[in-house]
N, C-alpha and C positions, 0 to 999 in steps of 0.2 A: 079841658084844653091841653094839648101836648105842643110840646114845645121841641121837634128835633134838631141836636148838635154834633155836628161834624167836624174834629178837629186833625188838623194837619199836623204832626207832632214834630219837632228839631229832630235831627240825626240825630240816633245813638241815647234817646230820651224817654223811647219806648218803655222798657221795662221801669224802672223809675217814676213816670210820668203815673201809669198806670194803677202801680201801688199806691202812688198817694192819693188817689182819684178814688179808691176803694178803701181804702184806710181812714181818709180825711173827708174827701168831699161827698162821699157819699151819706155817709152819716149825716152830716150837716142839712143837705137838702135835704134829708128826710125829719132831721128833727124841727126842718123852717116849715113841715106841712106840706111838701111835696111827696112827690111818688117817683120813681125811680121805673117807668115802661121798660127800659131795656137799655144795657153797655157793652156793646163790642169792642173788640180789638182788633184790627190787622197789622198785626208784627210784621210782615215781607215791608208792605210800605209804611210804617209807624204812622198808621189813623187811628183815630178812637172816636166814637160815636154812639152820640147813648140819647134818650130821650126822657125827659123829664117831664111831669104833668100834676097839674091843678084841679082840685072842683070848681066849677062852675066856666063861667064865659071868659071871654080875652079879659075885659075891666079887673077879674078877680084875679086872675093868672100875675095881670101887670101887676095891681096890688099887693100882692102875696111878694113878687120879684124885689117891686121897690123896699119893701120892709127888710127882704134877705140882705139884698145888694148893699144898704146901709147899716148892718147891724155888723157890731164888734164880732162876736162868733166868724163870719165871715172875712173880715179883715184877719183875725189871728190864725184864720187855716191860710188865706191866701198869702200871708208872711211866707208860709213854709212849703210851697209852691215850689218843686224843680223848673227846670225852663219851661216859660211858658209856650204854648202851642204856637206855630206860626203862623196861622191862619185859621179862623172859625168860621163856619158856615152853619149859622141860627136861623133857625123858622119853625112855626107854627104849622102842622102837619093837621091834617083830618085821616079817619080810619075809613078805609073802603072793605065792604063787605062784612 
C-alpha cells in the first residue's frame, strides 16, 4: 500500500523544511517499518512530495500509521519541526504498469 504526500511548503522554508525531512523524518518512518518509495523537491515553487509505503492492504498501512502517529519517537521529531507545510495533499496511490 503507498500512500502519496504532497506538500505545499511556507515561503522561504524550502531549504530548511527539507533538511529536516531527511535528517529527522525520514529515519523515523523508516525505523516505524515503513519504506520510503520516493521524495522530491521543487525549490522554484517550494513543494515537497514523497511517498511512503506499507506491506500488506489499507487495514495494515492504517495500523502501522496509528502506532507511528501515537508513539513518543514521533512527537519528539515533530517538537523540532520548521514551519510546518501549508497545505497537504494525502492519498493512497495504486502502480500502473
Amino acid at each position: 500500500m503507498v500512500q502519496l504526500r504532497r506538500y505545499q511548503l511556507a515561503p522561504g522554508s524550502y531549504a530548511e523544511f527539507t533538511q529536516w525531512w531527511a535528517e529527522r523524518m525520514r529515519p523515523l518512518r523508516l525505523a516505524a517499518g515503513f519504506d520510503i518509495e520516493l521524495a522530491y523537491g521543487l525549490p522554484s515553487s517550494e513543494e515537497f512530495v514523497w511517498a511512503v509505503s506499507a506491506p500488506g492492504d489499507l487495514a495494515a498501512f492504517l495500523a502501522l500509521e496509528a502506532a507511528y502517529l501515537a508513539s513518543e519517537a514521533r512527537a519528539e521529531v515533530m517538537r523540532t519541526q520548521p514551519e510546518p507545510a501549508l497545505s497537504m495533499q494525502v492519498e493512497f496511490v495504486e502502480q500502473i504498469g
